[in-house]
C-alpha positions as CSV (number, residue, x, y, z in Angstrom):
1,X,-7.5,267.0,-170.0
2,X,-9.2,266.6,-166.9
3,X,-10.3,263.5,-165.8
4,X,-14.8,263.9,-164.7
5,X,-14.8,260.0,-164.1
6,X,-12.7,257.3,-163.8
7,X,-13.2,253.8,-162.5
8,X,-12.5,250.3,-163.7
9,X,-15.1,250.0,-165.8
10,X,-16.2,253.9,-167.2
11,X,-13.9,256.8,-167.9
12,X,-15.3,260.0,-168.9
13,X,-12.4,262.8,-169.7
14,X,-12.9,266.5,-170.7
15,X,-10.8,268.5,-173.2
16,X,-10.4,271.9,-172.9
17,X,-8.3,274.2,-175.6
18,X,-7.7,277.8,-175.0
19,X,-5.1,279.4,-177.5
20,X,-4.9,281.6,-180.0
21,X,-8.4,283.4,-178.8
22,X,-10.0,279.6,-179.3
23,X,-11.5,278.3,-176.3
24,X,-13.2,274.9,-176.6
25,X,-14.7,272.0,-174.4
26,X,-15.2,268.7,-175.1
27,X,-16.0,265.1,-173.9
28,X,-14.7,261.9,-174.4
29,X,-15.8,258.6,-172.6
30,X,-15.7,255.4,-172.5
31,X,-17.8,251.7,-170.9
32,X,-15.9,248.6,-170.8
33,X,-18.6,245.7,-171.7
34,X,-20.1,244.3,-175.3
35,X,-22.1,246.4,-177.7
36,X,-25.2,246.5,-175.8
37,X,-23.6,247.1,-172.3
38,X,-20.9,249.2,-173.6
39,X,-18.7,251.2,-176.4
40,X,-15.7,248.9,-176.3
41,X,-14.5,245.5,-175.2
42,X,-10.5,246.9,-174.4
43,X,-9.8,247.3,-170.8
44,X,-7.5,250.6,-171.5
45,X,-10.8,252.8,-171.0
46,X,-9.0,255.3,-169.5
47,X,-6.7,255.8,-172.8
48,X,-9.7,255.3,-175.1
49,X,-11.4,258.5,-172.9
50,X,-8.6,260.6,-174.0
51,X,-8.7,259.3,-177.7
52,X,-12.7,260.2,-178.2
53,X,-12.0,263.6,-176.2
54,X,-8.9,264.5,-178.2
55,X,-10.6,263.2,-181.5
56,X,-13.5,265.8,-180.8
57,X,-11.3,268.5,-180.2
58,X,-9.4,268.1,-183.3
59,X,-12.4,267.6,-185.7
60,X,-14.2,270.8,-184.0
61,X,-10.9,272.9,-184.4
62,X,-10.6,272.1,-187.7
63,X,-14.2,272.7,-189.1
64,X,-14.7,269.0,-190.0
65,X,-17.3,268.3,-187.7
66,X,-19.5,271.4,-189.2
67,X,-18.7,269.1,-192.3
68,X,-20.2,266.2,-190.9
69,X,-17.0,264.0,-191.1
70,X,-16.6,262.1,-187.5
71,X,-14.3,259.9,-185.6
72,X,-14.1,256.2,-186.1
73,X,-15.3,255.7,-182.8
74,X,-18.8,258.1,-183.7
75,X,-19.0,257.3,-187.4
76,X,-21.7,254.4,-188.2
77,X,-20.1,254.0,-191.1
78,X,-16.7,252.6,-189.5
79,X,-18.9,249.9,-188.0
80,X,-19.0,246.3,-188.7
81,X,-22.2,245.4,-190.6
């Protein structure tokens, strides 16, 4: 991981994989605030950054997100209607 952002209220983290002739970059972030200010109401934006970024990672390694299958942090389904 390495850290783009990160204050008391807005982490943004980047993962990088390179093995096995597989080199990949992605992003995870996160807002501290409600809803319509932010993406989470947990001060451990910092940990939730590396969640998102890891979460991405995995599902683009894998194929899944050519499949259209998403983490519970992305997926509108997951949401609370």
């Amino acid at each position: 991981y390495e850290v783009i952002v990160c204050s008391p209220e807005y982490c943004c983290f980047k993962a990088v994989v390179d093995k096995d002739g597989v080199y990949l970059e992605t992003f995870g972030s996160a807002k501290y605030g409600d809803f319509k200010n932010g993406n989470t109401q947990s001060w451990y934006i910092a940990e939730m950054a590396e969640k998102r970024a890891k979460s991405r990672a995995t599902l683009q390694l894998t194929g899944f997100y050519e499949l259209g299958v998403f983490g519970e942090d992305e997926s509108e389904s997951f949401k609370n209607g």
